[in-house]
Structures are given as C-alpha cells and as structure tokens.
ROROKE-716343 format. One line per 4 residues: number of its first residue (from 1); their letters; for each residue x, z, y of N, C-alpha, C, CB. Coordinates in steps of 0.001 Angstrom, whole numbers. Atoms other than C-alpha are relative to their C-alpha. Glycine has a CB too. Example, Ala and Ser with C-alpha at 12.3 -4.5 7.8 and 13.67 -1.06 7.14 Angstrom:
2
1 = as = 890,0,-1190,12300,7800,-4500,900,0,1200,-992,1246,27  -820,-60,-1190,13670,7140,-1060,-770,730,1090,414,-1415,462 .
***
This chain:
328
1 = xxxx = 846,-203,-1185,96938,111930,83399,-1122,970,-319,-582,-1340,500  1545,-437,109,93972,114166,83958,-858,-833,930,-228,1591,404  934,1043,-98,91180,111916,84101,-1345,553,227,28,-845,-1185  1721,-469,-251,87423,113380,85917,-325,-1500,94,-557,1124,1683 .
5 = xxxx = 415,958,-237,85124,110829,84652,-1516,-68,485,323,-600,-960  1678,-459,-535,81370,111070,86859,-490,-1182,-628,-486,134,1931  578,991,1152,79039,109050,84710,577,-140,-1506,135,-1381,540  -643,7,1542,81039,109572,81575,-539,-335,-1104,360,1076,-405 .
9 = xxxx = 678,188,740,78299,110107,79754,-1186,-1234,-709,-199,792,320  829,874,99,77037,106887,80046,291,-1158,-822,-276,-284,1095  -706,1054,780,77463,103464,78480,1183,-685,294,-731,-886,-158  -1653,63,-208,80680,102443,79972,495,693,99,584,-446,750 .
13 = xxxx = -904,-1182,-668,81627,105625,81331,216,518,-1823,-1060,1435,1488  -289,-573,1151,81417,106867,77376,1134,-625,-791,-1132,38,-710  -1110,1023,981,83768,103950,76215,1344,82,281,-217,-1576,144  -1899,28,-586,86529,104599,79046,579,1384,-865,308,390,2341 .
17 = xxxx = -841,-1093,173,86367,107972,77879,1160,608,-1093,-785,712,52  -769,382,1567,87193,107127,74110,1145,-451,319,-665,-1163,-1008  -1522,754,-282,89853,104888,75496,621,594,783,88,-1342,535  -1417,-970,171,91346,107456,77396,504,782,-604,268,578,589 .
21 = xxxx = -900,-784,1422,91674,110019,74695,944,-615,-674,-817,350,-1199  -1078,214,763,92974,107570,72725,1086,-442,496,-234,-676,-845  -904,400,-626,95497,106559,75335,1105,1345,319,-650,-718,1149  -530,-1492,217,96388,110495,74966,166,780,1635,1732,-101,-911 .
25 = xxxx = 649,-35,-1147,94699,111196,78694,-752,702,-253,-436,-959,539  1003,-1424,-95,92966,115012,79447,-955,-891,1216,1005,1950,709  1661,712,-91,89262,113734,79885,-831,1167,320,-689,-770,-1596  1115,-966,-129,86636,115660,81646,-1057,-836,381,215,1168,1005 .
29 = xxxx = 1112,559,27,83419,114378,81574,-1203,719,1276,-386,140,-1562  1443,-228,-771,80818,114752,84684,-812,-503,346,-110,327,780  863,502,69,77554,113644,84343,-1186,916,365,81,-549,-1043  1258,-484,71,73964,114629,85652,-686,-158,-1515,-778,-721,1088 .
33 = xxxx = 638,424,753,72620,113319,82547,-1637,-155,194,406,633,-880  1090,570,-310,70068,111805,84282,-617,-1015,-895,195,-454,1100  -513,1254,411,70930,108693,82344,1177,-60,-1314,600,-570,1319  -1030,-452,1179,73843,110054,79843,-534,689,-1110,1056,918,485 .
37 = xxxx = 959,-547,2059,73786,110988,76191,1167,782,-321,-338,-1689,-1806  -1061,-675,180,75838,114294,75650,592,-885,-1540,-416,1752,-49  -1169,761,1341,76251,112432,71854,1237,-770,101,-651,-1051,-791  -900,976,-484,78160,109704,73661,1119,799,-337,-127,-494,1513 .
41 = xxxx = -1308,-221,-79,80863,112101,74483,50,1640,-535,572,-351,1579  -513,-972,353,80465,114150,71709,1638,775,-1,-436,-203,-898  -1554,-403,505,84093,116836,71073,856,-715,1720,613,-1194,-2066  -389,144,-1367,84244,116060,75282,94,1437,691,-1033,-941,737 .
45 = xxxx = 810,-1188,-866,84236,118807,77895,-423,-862,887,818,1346,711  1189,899,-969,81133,117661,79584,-572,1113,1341,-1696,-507,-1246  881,-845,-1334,80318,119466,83326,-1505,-653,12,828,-331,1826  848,581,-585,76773,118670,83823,-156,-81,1301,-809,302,-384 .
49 = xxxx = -178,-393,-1625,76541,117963,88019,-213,-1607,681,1895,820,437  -193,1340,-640,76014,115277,90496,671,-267,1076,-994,-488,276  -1221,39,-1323,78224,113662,92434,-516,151,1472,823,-1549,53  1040,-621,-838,75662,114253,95255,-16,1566,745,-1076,-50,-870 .
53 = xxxx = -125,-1925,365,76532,118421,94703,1632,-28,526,-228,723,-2325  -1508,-179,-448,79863,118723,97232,-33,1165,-717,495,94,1671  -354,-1341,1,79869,122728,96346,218,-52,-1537,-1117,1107,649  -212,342,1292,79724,121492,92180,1405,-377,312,-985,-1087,-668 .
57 = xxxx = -1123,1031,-30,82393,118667,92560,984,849,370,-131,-1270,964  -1278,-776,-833,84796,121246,95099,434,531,-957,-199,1076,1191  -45,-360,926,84384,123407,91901,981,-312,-842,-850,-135,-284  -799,870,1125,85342,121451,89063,1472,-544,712,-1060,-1497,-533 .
61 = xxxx = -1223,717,-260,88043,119579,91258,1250,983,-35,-115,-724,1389  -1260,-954,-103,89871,122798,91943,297,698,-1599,-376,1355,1270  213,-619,1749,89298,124029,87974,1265,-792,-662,-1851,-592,-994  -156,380,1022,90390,121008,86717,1481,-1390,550,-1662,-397,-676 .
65 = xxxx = -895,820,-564,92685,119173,89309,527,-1603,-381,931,773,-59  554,1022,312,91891,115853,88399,1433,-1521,960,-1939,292,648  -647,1000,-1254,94809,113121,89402,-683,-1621,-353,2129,-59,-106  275,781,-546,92730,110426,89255,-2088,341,-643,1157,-1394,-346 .
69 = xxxx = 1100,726,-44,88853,109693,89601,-576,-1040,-581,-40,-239,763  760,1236,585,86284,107555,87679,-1297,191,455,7,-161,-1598  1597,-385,-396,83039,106794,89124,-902,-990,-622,-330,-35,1685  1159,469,1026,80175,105402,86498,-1235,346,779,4,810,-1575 .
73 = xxxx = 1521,-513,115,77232,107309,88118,-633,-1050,1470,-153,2205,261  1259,1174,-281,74856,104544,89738,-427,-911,-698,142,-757,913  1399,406,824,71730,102996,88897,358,-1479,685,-1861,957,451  -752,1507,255,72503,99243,87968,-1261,-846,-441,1370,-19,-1385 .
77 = xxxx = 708,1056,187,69240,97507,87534,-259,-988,1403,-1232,540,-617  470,340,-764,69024,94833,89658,-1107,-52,485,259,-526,-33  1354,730,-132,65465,93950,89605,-1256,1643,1028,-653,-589,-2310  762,-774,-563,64069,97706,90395,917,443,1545,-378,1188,-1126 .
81 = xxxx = -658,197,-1691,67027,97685,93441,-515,-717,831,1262,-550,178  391,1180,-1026,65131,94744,94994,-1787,1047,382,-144,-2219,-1091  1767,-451,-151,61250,96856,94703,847,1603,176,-1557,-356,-1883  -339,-1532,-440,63088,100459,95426,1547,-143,382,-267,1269,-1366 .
85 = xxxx = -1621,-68,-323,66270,99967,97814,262,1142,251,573,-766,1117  -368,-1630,60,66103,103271,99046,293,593,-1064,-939,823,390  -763,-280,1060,66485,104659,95618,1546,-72,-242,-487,-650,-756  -964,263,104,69454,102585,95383,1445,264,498,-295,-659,41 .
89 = xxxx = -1418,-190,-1515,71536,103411,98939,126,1125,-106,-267,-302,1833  -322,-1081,56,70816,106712,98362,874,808,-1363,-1122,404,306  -749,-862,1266,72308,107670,94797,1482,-1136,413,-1006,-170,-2181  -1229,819,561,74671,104579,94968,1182,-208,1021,-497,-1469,-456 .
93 = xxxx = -786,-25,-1456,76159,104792,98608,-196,1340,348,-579,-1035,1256  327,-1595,-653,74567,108505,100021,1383,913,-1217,-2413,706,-430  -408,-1004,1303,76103,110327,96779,1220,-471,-19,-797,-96,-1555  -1887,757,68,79610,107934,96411,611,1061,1225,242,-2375,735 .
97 = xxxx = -858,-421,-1098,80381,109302,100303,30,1731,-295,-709,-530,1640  203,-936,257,79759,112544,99281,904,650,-1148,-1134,-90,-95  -1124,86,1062,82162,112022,95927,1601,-221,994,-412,-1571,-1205  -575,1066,-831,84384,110193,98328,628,1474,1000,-1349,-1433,816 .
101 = xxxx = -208,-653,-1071,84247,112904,101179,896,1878,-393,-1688,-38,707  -596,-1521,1096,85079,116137,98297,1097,-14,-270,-503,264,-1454  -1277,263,421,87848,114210,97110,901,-114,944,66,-1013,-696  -1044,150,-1038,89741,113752,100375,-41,1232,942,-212,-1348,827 .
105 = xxxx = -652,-922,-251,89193,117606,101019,790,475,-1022,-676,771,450  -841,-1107,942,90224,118879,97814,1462,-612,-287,-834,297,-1622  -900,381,-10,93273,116284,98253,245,-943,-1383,692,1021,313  -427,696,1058,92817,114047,95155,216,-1605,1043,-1286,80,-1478 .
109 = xxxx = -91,1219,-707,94022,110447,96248,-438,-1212,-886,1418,-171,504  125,1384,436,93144,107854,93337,-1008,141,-475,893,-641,-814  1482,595,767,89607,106347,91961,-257,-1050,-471,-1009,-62,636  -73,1635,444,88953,103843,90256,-1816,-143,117,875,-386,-2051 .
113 = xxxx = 1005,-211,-450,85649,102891,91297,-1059,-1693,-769,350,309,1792  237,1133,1014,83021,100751,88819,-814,-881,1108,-947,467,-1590  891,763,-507,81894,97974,91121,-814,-1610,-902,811,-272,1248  451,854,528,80376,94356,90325,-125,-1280,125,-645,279,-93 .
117 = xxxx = 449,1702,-766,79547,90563,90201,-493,-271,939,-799,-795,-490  1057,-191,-643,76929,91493,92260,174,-168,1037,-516,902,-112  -458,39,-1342,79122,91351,94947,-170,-1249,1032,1304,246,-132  -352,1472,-754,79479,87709,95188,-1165,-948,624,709,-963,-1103 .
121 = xxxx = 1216,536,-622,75664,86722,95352,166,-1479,-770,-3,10,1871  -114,1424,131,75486,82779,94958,1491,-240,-44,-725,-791,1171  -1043,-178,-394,79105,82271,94306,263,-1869,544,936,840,-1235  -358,1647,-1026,80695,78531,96319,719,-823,-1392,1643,230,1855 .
125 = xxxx = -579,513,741,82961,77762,93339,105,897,-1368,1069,-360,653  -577,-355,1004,83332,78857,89917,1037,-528,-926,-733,191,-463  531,-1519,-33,85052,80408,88158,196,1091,1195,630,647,-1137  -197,-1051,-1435,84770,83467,90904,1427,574,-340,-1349,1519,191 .
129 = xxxx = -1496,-1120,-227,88202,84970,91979,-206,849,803,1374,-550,569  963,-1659,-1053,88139,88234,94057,334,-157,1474,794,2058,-434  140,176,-1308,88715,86112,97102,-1438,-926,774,1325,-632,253  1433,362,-192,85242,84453,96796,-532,623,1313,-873,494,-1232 .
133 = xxxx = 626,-574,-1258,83317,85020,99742,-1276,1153,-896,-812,-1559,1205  941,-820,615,81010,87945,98789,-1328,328,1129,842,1385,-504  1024,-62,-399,77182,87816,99505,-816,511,-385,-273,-660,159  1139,-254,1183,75039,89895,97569,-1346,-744,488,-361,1797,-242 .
137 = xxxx = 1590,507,-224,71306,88368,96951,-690,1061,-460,-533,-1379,-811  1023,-1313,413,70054,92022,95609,577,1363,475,-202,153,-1745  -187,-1086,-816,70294,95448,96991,1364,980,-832,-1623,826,157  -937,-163,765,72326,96435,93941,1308,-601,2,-442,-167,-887 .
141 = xxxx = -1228,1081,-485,75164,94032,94670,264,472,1604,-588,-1944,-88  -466,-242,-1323,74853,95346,98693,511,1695,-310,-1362,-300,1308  -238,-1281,433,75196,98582,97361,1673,388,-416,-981,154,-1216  -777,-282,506,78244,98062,95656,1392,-890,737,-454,-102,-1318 .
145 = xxxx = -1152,302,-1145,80120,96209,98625,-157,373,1149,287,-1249,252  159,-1475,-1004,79052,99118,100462,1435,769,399,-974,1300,-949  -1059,-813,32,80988,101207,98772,1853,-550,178,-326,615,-1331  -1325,691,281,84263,98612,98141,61,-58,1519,97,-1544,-1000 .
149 = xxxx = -143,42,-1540,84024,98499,102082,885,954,575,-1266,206,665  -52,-1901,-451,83981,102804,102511,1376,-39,-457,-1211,1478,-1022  -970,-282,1021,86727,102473,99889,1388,-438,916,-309,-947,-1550  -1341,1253,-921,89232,100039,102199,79,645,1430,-670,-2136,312 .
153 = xxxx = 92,-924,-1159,88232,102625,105069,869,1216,-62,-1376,451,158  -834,-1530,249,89302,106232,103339,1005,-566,-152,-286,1103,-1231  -1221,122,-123,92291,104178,102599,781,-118,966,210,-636,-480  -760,-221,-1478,93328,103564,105776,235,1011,759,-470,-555,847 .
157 = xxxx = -18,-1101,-1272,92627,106545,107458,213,1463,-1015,-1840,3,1151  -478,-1358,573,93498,108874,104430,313,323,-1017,-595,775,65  -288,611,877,95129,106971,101979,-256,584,-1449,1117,-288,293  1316,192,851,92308,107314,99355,558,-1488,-849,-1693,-233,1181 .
161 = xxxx = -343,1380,695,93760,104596,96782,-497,306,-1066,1445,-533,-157  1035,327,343,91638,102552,95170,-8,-929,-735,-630,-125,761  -293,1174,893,91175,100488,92000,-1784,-313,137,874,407,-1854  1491,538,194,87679,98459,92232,63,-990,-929,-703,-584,1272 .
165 = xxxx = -71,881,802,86805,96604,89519,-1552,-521,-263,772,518,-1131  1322,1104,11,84320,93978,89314,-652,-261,-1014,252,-1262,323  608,297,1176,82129,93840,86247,-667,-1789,-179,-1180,1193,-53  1001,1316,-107,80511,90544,85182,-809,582,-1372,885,-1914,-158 .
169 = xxxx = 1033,-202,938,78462,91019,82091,251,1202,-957,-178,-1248,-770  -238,-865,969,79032,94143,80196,-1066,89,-1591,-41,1266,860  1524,-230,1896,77778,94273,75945,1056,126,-315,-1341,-1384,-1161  -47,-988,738,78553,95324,73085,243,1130,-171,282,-149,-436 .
173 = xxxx = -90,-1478,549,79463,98782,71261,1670,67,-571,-1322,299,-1439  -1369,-509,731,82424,100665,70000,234,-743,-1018,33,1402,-526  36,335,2018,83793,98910,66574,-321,1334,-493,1817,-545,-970  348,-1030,854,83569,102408,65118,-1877,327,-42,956,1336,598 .
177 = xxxx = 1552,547,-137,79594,101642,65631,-517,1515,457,-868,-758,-1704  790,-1137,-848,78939,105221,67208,-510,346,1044,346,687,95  297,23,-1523,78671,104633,70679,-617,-1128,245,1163,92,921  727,1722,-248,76814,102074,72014,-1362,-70,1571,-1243,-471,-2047 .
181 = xxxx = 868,107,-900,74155,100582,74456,-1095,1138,225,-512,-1136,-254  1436,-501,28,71128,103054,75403,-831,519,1385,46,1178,-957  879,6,-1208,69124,102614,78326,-1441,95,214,211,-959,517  900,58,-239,66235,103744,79285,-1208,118,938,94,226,-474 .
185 = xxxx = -20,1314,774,64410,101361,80307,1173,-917,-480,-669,-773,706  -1471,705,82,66647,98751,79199,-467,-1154,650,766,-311,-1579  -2,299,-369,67134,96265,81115,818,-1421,44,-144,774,325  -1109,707,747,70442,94050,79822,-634,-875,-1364,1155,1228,-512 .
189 = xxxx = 669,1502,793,69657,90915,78081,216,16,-1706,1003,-1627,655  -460,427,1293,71786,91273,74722,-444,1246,-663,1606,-403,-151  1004,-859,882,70145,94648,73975,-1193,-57,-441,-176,874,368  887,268,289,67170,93616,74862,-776,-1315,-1331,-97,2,1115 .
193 = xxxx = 267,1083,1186,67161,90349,72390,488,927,-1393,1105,-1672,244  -9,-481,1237,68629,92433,69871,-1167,1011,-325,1273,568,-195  1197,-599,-213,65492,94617,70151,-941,-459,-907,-430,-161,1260  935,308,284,63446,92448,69878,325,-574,-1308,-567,-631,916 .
197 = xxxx = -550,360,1844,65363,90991,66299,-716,1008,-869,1965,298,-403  695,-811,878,64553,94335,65502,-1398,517,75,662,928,-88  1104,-46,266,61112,94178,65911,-753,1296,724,0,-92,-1356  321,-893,-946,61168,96851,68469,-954,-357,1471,1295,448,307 .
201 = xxxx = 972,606,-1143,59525,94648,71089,-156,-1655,-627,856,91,1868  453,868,780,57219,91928,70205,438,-1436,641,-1471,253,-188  -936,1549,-728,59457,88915,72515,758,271,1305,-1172,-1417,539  -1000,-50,-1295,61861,88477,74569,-428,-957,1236,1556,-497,-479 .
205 = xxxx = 525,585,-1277,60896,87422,78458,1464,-1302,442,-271,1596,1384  -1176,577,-266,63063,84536,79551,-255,-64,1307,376,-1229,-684  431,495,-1526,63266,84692,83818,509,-1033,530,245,864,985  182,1349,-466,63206,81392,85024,881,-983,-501,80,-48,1332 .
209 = xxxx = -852,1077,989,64006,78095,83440,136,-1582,928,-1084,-295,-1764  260,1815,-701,64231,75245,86520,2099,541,826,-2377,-341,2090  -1613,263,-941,68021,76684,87633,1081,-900,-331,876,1239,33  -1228,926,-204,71019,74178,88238,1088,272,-1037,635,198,1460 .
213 = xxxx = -1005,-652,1350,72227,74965,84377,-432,-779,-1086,-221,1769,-472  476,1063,934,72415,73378,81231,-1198,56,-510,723,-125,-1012  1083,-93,699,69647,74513,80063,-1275,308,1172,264,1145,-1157  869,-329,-780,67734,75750,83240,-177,1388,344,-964,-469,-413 .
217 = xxxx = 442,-1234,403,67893,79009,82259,1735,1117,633,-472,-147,-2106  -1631,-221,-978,71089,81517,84415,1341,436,-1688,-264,2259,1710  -1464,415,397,74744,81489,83188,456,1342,552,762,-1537,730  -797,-1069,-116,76492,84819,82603,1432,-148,-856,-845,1182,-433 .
221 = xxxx = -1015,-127,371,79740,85658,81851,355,1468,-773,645,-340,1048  487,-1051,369,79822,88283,79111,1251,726,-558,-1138,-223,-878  -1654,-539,433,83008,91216,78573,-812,1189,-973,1373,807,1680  676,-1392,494,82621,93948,75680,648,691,790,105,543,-1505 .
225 = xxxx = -441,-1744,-924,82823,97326,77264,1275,694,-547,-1368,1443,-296  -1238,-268,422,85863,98222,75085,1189,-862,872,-16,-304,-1517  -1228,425,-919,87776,95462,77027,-103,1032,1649,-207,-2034,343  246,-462,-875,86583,96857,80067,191,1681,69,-1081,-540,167 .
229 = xxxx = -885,-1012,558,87662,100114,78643,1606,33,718,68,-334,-1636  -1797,24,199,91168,99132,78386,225,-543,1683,813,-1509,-1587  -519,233,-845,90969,97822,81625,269,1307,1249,-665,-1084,236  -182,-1421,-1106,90270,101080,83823,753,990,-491,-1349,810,375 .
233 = xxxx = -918,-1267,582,92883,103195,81805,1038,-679,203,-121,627,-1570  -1416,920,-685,95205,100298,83432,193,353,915,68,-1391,290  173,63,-1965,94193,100722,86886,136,1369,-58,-1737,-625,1014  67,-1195,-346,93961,104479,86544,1547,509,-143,-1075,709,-822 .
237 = xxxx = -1499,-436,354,97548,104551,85152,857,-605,1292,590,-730,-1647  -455,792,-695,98770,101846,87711,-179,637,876,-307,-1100,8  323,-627,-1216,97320,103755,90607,979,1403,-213,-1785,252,185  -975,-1528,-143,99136,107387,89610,1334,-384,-7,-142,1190,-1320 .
241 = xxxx = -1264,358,-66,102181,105384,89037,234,-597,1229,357,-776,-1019  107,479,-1086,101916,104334,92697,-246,-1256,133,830,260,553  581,1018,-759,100286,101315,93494,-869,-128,795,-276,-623,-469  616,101,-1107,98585,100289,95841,-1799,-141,-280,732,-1243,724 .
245 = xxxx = 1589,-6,144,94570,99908,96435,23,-1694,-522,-1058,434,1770  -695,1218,543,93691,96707,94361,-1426,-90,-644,1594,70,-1009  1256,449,1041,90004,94664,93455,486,-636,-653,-1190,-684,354  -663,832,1456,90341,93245,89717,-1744,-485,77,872,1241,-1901 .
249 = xxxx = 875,258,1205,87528,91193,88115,37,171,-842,-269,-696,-310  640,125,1766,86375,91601,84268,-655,-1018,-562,-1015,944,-368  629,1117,530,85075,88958,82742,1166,-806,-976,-600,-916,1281  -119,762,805,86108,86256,79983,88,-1329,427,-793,215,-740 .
253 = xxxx = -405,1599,-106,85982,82982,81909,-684,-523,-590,1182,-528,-382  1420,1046,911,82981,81783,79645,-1139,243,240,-208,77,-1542  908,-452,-230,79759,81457,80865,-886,-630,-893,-188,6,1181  990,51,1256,76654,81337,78525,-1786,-172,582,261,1706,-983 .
257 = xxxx = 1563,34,76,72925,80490,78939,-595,1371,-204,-502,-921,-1194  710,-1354,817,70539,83209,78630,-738,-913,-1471,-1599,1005,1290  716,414,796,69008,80528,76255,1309,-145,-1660,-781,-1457,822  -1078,-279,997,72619,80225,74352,327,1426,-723,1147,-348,667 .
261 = xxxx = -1,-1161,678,72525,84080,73866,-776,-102,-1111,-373,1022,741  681,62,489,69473,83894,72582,227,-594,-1556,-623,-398,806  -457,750,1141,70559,81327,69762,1043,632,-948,531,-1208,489  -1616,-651,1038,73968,83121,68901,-398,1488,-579,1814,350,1276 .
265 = xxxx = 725,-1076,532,72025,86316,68341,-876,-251,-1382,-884,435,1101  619,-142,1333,69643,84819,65879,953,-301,-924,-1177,-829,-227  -671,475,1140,72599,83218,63914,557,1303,-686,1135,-1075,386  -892,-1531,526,74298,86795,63790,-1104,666,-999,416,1368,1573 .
269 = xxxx = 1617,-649,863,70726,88269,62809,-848,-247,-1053,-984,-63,634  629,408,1663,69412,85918,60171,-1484,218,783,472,1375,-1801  1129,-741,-512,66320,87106,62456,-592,-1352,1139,575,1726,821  562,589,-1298,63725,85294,64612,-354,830,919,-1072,-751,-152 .
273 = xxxx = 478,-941,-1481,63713,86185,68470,-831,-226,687,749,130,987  1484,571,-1107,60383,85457,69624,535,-280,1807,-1553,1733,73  -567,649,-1945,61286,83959,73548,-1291,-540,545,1426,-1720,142  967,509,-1005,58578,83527,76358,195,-519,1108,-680,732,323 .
277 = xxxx = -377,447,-1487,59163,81682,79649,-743,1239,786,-661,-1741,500  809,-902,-1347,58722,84016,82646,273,-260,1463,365,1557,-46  -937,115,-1447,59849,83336,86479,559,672,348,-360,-148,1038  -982,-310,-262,62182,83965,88287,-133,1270,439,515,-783,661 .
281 = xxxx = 141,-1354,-420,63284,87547,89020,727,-248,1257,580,1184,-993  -1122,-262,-1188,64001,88345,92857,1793,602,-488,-823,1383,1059  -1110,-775,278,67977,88559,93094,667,-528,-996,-265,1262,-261  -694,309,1005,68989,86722,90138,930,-1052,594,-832,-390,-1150 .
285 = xxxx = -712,1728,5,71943,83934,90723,-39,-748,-1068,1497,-133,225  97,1030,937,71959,80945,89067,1480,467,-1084,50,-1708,915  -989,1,926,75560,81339,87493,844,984,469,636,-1258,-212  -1231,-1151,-417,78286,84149,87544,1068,-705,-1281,-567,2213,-293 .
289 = xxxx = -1263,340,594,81447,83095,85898,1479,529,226,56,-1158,222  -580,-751,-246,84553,85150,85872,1737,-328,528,-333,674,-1016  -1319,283,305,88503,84652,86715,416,1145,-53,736,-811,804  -486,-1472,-104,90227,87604,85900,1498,172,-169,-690,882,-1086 .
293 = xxxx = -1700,457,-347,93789,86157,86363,540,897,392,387,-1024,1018  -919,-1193,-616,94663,88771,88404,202,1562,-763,-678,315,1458  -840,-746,388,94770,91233,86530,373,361,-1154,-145,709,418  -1263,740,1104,96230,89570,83601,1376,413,606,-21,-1975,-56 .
297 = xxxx = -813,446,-615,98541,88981,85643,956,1088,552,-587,-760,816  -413,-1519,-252,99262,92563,87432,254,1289,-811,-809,399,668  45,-859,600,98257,94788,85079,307,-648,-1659,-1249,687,420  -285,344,1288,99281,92851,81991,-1837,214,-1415,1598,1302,-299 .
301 = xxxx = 907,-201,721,95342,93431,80809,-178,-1001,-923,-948,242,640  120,1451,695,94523,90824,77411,-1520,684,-428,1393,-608,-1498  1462,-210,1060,90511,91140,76014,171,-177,-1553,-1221,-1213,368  -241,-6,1513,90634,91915,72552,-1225,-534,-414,326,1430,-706 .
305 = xxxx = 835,609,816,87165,90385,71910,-728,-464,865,-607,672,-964  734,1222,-1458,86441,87461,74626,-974,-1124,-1097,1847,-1384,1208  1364,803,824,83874,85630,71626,-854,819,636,-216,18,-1863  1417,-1288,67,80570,86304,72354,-825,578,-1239,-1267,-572,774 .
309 = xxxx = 155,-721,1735,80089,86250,68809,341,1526,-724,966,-825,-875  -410,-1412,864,82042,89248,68205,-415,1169,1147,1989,106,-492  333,-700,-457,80935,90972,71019,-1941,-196,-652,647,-141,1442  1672,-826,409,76780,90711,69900,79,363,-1553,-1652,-1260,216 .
313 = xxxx = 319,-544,1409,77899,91281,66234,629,1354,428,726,-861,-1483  -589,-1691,194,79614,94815,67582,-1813,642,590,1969,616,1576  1553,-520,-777,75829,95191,69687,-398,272,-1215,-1158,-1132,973  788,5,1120,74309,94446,66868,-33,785,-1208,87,-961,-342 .
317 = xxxx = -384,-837,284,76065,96603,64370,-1082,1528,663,1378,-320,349  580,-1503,-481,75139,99977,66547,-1505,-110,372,840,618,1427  1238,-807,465,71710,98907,66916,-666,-302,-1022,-905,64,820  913,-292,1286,70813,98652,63827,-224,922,-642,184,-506,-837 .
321 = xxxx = -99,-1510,49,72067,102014,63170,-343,883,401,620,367,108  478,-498,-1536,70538,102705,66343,-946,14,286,310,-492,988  276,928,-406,67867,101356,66720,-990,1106,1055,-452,-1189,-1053  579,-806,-1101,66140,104310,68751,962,856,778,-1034,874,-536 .
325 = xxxx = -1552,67,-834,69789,104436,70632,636,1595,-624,-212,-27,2279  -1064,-1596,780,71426,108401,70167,-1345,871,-440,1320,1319,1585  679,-769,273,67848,109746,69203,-420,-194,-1501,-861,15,922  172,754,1861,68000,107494,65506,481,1269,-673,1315,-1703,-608 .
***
C-alpha cells in the first residue's frame, strides 16, 4: 500500500509509521509539526502541511497517490478541550472536513481515522463494546464523534470507507527505545509519573479520589502504542482489500487505578513518586474499560504486550534515555 500518514510525526502517528515500513508499506509522512518531532520519523519522507491547507493536501495527494489515509493530527487533551472548545472543533472537526472534503475530490476512498474512548462518556456497562451508547462528558470526546458521524455520512453519499478506531489508554515506547512519548505539555498519566521518578517534576497530582472505584481514584484501560500500531496497518490493509467501513476498539480489557499505576511504576523504578490529592478534573469518567473482541475477531488483531508492567517498563526505558523527550 501507499500509506499518507497526517500526524505521523507524532506519538502514535510515529509508531504506525515504523509498523508500516516494517510491514513493507510506502510511508509518507504529513505533519504541521506543530506537535511532531521530525526525529520520530527520522529516514521518513516528511511533507510539512496541515490538513487544514486543501491547495497543500490536493498537492501531495496527486504527487503521491496515497490508497489509503491516516489521520493522527488533533489535539487530545481533554482537560484544555473543556476551558478552549473552540480550539478543539476547529483543528479537530473544521480541519478533518477539509482532509475529508480533498480526499473525495482527489478520489482517494479509505482512512483510517484515530478516534477514542472519549466517545462513550460515562459508559452503562463495562467492559465497553462499540455498541455502547456513546455520550461524551468533554469536548474532546464530542469532537471525535463528530467526526465518526461526518465519516458514516461521506460514506453514504460517496463511499468514503472508513476504519475508526477507538483508543482507550495509549503508553509506552518502541522496544527499540528510540521513539517514544513527548508532549508538550504533557498531559498522560504514565509519562507524567515517570517524570516525576525522574525527578523532572517535584509530584505527581492525583485528580480526584471519592469516584465509585477501588480505590476512589478513575480506572483506565491501558494499550502500548505498538499494539495499536499493529492494529491500524490491519484496518488499513482490510479496507484496500475491500471491506467495508468498520469502528474497532483498542484496549486490553484491564482496567487499573490511577493509584495502581502509580504503585507498578515505582516497583519498575526502584524510585519514589511523590503523589498529591487534587480534584476532580471537568470531563473525567469514573472508569473506561475496553472490549476489543471485535476486532480480534475480524481482523485477527492479538496485543503483544497487554501487561501493564511491560508496557511502563518500555515508557520507562525511553525516558530515561529521554528524559528531555527527542531534545536529550
């Protein structure tokens, strides 16, 4: 396949891209690098451009004829989506239709498009399947069943097929320890505790400790980004081989305390993680928990490293090496 990946340069978008090379998949990388780290994808061809830029995108698409689509580029903090939505609708919905609207002149038909938990809001039953009723509680989560909406639209009316895939907790790093987390700010819990191990920040904030969990404290469900890798070089293959439009979850099926991270980090670290109580952040759910049966099941996907152990010892690894992310 030729594979245009927008956001490439970023922390998932850099991992699919590894995993499509090595799946032996022509990789073009387009990123504003608003947010991307050309290191990521060093020995890439990297367009700089935003998906925002129809007269860029028309460009490249006709250059590089692209049979399927990856879209990485939106801004994923919940917490500043709830205090700046505009920000949010506009890069993460304005800019998609605009990706969205290029691709169904220049005639490409498949995307695989990175959506999220976020979708589901409070979910009714766990673990979530992708027939859950979906409610987001943050602007980031409405954002991204915006687009899975737009997506079920161009298909109908201009068969625009569509792999959405649902994130639940994305961590760790490459095993080859070169690639890895780097956000800035950061924002993600298992960087941030490893951080603070390394003495880069003087404690870790815990937001709110009275929720309906063992400990009080919320319940994530955590996938390394290498599985999640392997999973969109499924869907991207599955889609050119004709299938149909098709939401998957990601996730592991194990959900974890933020206070259980916390613990399994220091055992990895040998390190104390200073921890402060803080309240609750607008937007947070109590628990996300994953089923990702389906596309076990469809796409034959298996997680090569569903511990969370071995996913914060691969975190952990790159930042120690890291520890001022691709500028160490």
């Amino acid at each position: 396949m030729n594979v245009l990946v927008a956001g490439g340069a970023g922390y998932i978008g850099s991992h699919v891209v590894r995993e499509l090379k090595e799946a032996g998949h022509s990789v073009v990388v387009y990123d504003s690098l608003e947010h991307g780290h050309t290191q990521a994808v060093a020995g890439c061809e990297l367009i700089q451009g935003d998906i925002g830029d129809p007269v860029t995108l028309s460009s490249v698409f006709a250059q590089y004829k692209p049979d399927v689509v990856m879209n990485f580029a939106a801004y994923t903090s919940v917490a500043e989506s709830m205090t700046d939505p505009a920000k949010y609708y506009h890069n993460n919905v304005r800019k998609t239709l605009v990706l969205l609207d290029t691709m169904v002149h220049e005639g490409i038909r498949h995307i695989v498009f990175s959506s999220s938990a976020a979708v589901y809001g409070e979910p009714e039953r766990i673990p979530v399947d992708e027939d859950a009723r979906c409610l987001p509680t943050n602007v980031y989560g409405e954002t991204k069943l915006m687009v899975e909406t737009i997506l079920a639209a161009y298909d109908r009316a201009y068969g625009l097929r569509y792999a959405s895939l649902r994130y639940f907790n994305a961590a760790g790093a490459h095993p080859e320890g070169d690639i890895g987390e780097d956000h800035d700010p950061e924002t993600q819990l298992i960087p941030l505790v490893l951080m603070t191990a390394l003495g880069l920040r003087p404690r870790l904030q815990v937001f709110g400790q009275d929720y309906d969990t063992p400990d009080g404290t919320c319940v994530r469900d955590y996938i390394h980004v290498s599985d999640l890798a392997s999973a969109h070089t499924l869907a991207a293959e599955a889609l050119v081989e004709g299938a149909g439009s098709r939401i998957y979850n990601l996730g592991n099926g194990q959900g974890y305390t933020v206070r259980q991270v916390i613990e399994t980090a220091r055992r990895i670290t040998g390190r104390e993680i200073p921890a402060v109580d803080a309240p609750r952040r607008p937007g947070d759910p109590a628990v996300l928990v994953a089923s990702s049966d389906k596309i076990k099941d469809e796409l034959g996907w298996t997680p090569r490293f569903p511990d969370l152990e071995d996913i914060i010892a691969t975190a952990w690894e790159w930042h120690k090496s890291h520890p001022k992310g691709y500028r160490s």
